[in-house]
N, C-alpha and C positions, 0 to 999 in steps of 0.2 A: 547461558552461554557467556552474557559479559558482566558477570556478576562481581566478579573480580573486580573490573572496573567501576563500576557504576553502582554504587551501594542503593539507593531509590529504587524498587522492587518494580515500579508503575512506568517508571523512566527506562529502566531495564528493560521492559516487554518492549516499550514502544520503541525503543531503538533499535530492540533485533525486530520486530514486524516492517518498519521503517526501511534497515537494510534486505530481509528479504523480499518485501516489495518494489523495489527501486531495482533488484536483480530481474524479478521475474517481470516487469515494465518493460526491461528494457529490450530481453530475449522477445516477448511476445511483440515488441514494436517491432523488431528488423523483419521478425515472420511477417507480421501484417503489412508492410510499406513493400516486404519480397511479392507476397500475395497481390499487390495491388489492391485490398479492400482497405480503403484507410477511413470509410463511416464505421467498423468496427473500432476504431477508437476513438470517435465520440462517445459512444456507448459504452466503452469501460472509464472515460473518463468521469461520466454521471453517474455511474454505479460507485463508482469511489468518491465522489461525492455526496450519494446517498450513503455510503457504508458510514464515512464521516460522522453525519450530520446522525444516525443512529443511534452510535458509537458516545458520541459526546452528547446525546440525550440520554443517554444509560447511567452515564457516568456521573452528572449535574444534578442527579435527581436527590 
């Protein structure tokens, strides 16, 4: 998608992952905060922190 832009193939993913995460963060926050459960986003905040921590052990190896 922004390939045009951003020749770095690795930098490239994590930009568009980056942007569509921070889309769909933000739709699923006004749900949750509408809903009134807002300990559902503790819980996806430590899942994206374990996804992370994963993520950049895959990658380091």
């Amino acid at each position: 998608m922004l390939e045009f832009l951003i020749p770095n193939n690795m930098v490239c993913h994590a930009t568009e992952a980056m942007l569509f995460a921070s889309i769909g963060c933000a739709v699923l926050a006004v749900l949750i905060t509408q809903m009134k459960i807002s300990s559902i986003g503790f819980t996806m905040a430590h899942g994206a922190f374990a996804g992370a921590a994963v993520e950049c052990s895959s990658v380091l190896r």
